[in-house]
N, C-alpha and C positions, 0 to 999 in steps of 0.2 A: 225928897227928889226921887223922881221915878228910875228907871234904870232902862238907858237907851235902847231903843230896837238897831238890831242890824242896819235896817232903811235910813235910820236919824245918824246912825253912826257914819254912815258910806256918804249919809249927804254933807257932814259934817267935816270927813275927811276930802269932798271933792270943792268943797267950799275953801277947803284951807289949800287945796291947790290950785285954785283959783287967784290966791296971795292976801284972803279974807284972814286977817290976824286974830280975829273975834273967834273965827271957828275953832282956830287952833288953842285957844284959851279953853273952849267949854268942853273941847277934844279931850285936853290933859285934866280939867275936872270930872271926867266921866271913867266908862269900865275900862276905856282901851288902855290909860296908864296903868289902872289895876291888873289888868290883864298882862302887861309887860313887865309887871313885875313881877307876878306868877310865872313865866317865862324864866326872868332872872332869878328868882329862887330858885326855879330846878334846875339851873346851871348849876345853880353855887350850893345847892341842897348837900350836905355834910361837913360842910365848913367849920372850922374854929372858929372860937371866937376872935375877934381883933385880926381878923384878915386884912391884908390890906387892900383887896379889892370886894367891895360888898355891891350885892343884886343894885340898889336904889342908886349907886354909882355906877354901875352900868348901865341901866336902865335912861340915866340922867346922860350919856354920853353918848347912847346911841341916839337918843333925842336932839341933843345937840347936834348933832351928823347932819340928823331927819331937818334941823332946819336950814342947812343950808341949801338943801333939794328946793330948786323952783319948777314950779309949774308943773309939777307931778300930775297925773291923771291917774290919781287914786281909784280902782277898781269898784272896792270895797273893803271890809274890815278884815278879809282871810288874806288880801293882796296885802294889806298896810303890816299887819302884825308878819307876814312872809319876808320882805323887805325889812323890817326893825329886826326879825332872824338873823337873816344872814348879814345884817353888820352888829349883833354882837355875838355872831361869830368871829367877825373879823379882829372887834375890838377884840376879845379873851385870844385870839391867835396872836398880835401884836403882842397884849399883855404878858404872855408867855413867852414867846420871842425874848421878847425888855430884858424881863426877869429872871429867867432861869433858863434858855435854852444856851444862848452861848456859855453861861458860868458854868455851866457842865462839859463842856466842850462839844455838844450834840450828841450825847452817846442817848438816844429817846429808847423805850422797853416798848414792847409789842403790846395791847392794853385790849379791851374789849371796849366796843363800844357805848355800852350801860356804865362802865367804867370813864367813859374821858366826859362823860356828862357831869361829872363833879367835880369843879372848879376847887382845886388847892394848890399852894405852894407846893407842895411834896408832888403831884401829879402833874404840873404846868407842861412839864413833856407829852404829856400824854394827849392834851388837845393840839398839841403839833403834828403828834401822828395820826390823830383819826383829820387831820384839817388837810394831810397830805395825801392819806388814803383818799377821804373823799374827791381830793384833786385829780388824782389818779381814775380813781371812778369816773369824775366829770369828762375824761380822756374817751372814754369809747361810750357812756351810758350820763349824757349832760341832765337826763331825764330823771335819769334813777338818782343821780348825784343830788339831785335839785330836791328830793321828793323825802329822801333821808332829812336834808337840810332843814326843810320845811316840820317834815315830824317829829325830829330831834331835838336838832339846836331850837327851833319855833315854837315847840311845843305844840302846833295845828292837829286836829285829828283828822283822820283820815279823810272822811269828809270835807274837811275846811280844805285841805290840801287839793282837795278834785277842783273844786269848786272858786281856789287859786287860780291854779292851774287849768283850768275849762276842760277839765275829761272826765270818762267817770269815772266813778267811785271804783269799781270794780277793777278797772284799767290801771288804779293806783294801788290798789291793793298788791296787783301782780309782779308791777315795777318794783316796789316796795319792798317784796318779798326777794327777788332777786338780788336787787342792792345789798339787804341787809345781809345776804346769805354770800356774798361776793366779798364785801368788808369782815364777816364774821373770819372765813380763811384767811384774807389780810392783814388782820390786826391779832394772827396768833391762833387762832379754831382752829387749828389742822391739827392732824392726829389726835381728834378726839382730846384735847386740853381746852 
């Protein structure tokens, strides 16, 4: 089996928001589930073994989410994989929540951002605080909040991100670069630490 172009993919995800069930079958046998779960591994990239949360279970929950959405007007494949971001962002933020945020009493440590990208019990705090940084962010730069979201938690490149988002490349580089350097002081970067 050959390996879908963008075109086949985007026609495959406007077909499945159409409410064509068939799309959404040859959808999940193709690159885009591969590709979500490349996603979900670098969330969960340094994990122990016997976590109790693994990539292929988040990946399977955010999908579950995805079908309750009707009538989507899927973009294309930089929009869908954007959207499948930021709710398992949401999911790993609940997950955290559940698990470990009240049994500590909320006492969460200042984290970096390269840091709250790896899902573990021992660090569950620490996607609470880059999830509220970011919140905070989305407060006065919904752009820059949105653009982190997409690069990060999404794993989109840069490119993929423009071309989400309909600006250019260049325009998100800029944003981007702000963000990141706004959250870096945020989450602890000041005075040179």
């Amino acid at each position: 089996m050959t390996t879908p172009s963008y075109q086949e993919i985007t026609l495959l995800l406007q077909k499945w928001g159409d409410g064509d069930e068939t799309a959404l079958e040859q959808l999940l046998t193709q690159e885009i589930y591969e590709e979500l779960k490349r996603m979900a591994r670098g969330y969960m990239g340094g994990e122990r073994e016997g976590h109790t949360l693994q990539p292929t279970a988040l990946v399977n929950e955010a999908f579950e989410r995805l079908l309750k959405w009707k009538n989507v007007r899927w973009q294309n494949r930089a929009h869908f994989l954007g959207v499948a971001a930021q709710l398992m962002r949401r999911i790993l933020v609940d997950y955290a929540r559940t698990h470990n945020y009240a049994k500590r009493g909320g006492a969460a440590q200042r984290v970096s951002l390269d840091e709250a990208a790896i899902v573990a019990e021992d660090n569950l705090e620490e996607i609470i605080v880059v999830h509220e940084a970011l919140d905070r962010l989305a407060e006065f730069d919904p752009l820059g909040s949105r653009i982190v979201e997409l690069r990060y938690f999404g794993g989109l490149s840069v490119k993929e991100v423009a071309e989400t988002l309909k600006m250019p490349q260049r325009t998100v580089e800029r944003k981007l670069n702000l963000a990141l350097a706004w959250l870096y002081r945020e989450l602890g970067g000041k005075d040179g630490a």
